[in-house]
Each structure stands twice: as C-alpha cells, then as structure tokens.
N, C-alpha and C positions, 0 to 999 in steps of 0.2 A: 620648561622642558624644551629640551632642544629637537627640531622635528626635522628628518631630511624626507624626501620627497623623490620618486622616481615616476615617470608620466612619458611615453610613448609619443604622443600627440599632441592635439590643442593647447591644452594645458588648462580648458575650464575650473576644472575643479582646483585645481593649481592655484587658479587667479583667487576663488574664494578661501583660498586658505591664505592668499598675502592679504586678501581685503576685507575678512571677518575675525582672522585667528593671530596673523603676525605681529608681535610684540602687545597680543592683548596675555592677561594673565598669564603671566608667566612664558608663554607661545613663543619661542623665535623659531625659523624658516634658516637652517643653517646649509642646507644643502640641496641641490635641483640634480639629479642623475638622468640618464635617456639610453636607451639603445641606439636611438634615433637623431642623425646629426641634424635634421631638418623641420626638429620636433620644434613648434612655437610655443610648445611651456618653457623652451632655454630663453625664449625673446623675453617672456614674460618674467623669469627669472633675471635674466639682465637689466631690465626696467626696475627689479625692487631691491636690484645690487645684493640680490642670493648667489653667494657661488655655483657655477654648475660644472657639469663635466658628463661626455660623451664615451659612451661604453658600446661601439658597434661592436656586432656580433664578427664580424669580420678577423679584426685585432685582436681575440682571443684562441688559443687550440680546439676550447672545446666551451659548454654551457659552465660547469664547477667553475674554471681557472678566471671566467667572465664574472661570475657573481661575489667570487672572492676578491676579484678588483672591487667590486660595485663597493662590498664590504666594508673591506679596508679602508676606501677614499672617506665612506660617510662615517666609519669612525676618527676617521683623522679630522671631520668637521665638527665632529662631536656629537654625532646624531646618537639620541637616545629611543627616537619610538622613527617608525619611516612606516611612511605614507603611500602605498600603491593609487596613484591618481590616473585612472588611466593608462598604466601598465601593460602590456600584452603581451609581456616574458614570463614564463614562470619562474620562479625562485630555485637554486639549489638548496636541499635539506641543511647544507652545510649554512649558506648565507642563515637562513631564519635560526637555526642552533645557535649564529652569535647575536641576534636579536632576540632572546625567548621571551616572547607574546610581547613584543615588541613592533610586530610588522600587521598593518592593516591593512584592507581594501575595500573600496564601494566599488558595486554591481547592480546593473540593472535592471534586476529581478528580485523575488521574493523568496530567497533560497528556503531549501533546499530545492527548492522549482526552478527549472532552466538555468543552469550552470552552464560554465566556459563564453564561449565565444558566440556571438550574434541570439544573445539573450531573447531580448525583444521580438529579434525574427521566431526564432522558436516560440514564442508564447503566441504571437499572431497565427503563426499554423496550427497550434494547440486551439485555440480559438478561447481563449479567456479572454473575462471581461474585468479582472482586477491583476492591475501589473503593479511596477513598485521597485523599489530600492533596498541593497540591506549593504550592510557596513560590518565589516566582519574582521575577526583574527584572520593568518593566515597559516595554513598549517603546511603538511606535506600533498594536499589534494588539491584539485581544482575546485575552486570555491566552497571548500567544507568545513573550513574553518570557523568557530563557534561563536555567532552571531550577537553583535556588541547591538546596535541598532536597525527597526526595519520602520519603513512607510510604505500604507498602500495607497495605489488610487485609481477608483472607479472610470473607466472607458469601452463601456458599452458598445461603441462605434467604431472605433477604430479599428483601422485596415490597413497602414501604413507603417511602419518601424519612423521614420522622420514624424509621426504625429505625434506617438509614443514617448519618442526620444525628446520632443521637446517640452513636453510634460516631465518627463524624469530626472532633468538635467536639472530644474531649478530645486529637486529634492536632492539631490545628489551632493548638490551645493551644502543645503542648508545640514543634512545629515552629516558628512565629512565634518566641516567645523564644528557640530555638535560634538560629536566621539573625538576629537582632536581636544577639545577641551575641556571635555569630561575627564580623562585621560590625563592630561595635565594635572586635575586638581585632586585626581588620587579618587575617583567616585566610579572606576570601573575595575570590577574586582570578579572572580572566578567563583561559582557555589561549589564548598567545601564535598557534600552530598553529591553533589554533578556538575563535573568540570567542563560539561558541554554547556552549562549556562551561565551566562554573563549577566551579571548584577551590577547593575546601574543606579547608584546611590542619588539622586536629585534635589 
C-alpha cells in the first residue's frame, strides 16, 4: 500500500512510520505534504528520499482550491491511504470524498473526550486521571471519525501538558504504525450492523 503522509510540524510520528512501516509489508512512504515550509517532517522526509511538497495556505484563494492541490499531488504519487501525522489543517469534504475512508489520524486523547486542539491541555483542566491516544478515520468533523485504534494510560499526578505529552508520543508511535499496517494487510474493515465500528481483524 502506497501511504502519503501530511504533518504540520516535527515530524515524530512521521519518523515512526519511515523507521517501523517503510517498505515493511507491503508499506511504502510515497509522499510527505505540509502546510508548513519550515515543518522538520520535510527534513525528515529528505533524509529517507520520500518526496515532499509544501502547500502554504498563502498560495492558495481559499481552503477547497488548497486541499485539492494537496489532492491531486498525492495522487500523482500514487498515495492510496494518507496519514494525518501531526496535521493541524482540517481537510475539505471534497479532499476526503477522493480518499473514501482512506485518510487517518492519531490524537491525543481518548476520543470521543477532548477533541480539536490542545487535547491534553483540556483533559488536565478537566482533571482526569487516564489520558491516551486514538487513531481514527477522518470524516467531515473535528475528530469524529470512527475509531480504527485507542490506548490508555494511567497518570494520576500529572499537572503538566509536556509530562503528558511525553508519555503519549511513544503511544502515538507505536499505535500509528500499528493502524498503518493493519490496513495494509486488509485486517481493518467497517461493521456491516454499525458503520461507526471498526473491526480489526488480528
């Protein structure tokens, strides 16, 4: 399965998909997209000789005519499933209509709890003691999209978004390459009864 990949920033979880998934079963890494010209997932994509390409919001009239670039380019790489790694655009209806249930994302939270932006921060105000990651479709919502993978994990103590955060990143890791490869081998499939649940064949 040919996978493109679009990431805002870092590019963490980026690196775990060239250093756990890239050219494993089936897996190639055919494309790196960004909004962001100064995003270091393009570095790290230049390091594993993935094509990439910058889509600022600038260069386009409006959101649609931007995501229909984004589109078009990753089909022209041949991208078959695409990877929100760090993301922090939302998608036009029109982009995921030419990927159907084709486009995923990791979050970090245990949706349907604390969606959008500054996850983490929202659940430390909430004052919870079990945070977590989920790997999800993407649909036309802000993180509503019906849930491929979650992990929880117990922190009791925590007061800080950066403690949090460094616990969740190595989940984040390992969950992304799991749903990427599951995926791949045809073991993530929709319940016919409710198509809100994702069945995950193992």
């Amino acid at each position: 399965m040919n996978v493109g990949v679009l990431a805002s920033g870092a590019g963490t979880n980026l690196q775990a998909l060239i250093d756990r998934a890239h050219g494993r079963e089936g897996v190639q890494l055919v494309a790196v997209g960004s909004d962001n010209v100064q995003a270091n997932a393009l570095r790290r994509a230049r390091s594993a000789e993935i094509p990439s390409q910058t889509f600022p919001r600038a260069r386009f009239p409006d959101r649609p005519a931007r995501d229909r670039a984004i589109g078009d380019w990753l089909r022209e790489q041949g991208a078959e499933l695409v990877v929100l790694a760090g993301y922090m655009q939302l998608l036009d209806v029109g982009f995921l209509r030419a990927f159907p249930d084709r486009v995923i994302n990791v979050h970090p939270a245990l949706l349907p709890a604390f969606p959008g932006l500054n996850a983490v921060e929202q659940a430390l105000h909430y004052g919870v003691k079990v945070f977590g990651v989920t790997v999800h479709f993407v649909d036309g919502g802000v993180d509503t999209g019906p849930v491929i993978l979650q992990r929880a994990v117990e922190l009791p103590d925590a007061r800080h978004a950066s403690v949090v955060l460094d616990r969740l990143h190595e989940i984040e890791h390992e969950l992304l390459v799991d749903a990427v490869l599951l995926i791949a081998r045809g073991a993530v499939s929709f319940d016919p009864v409710n198509p809100r649940r994702v069945v995950v064949a193992r």
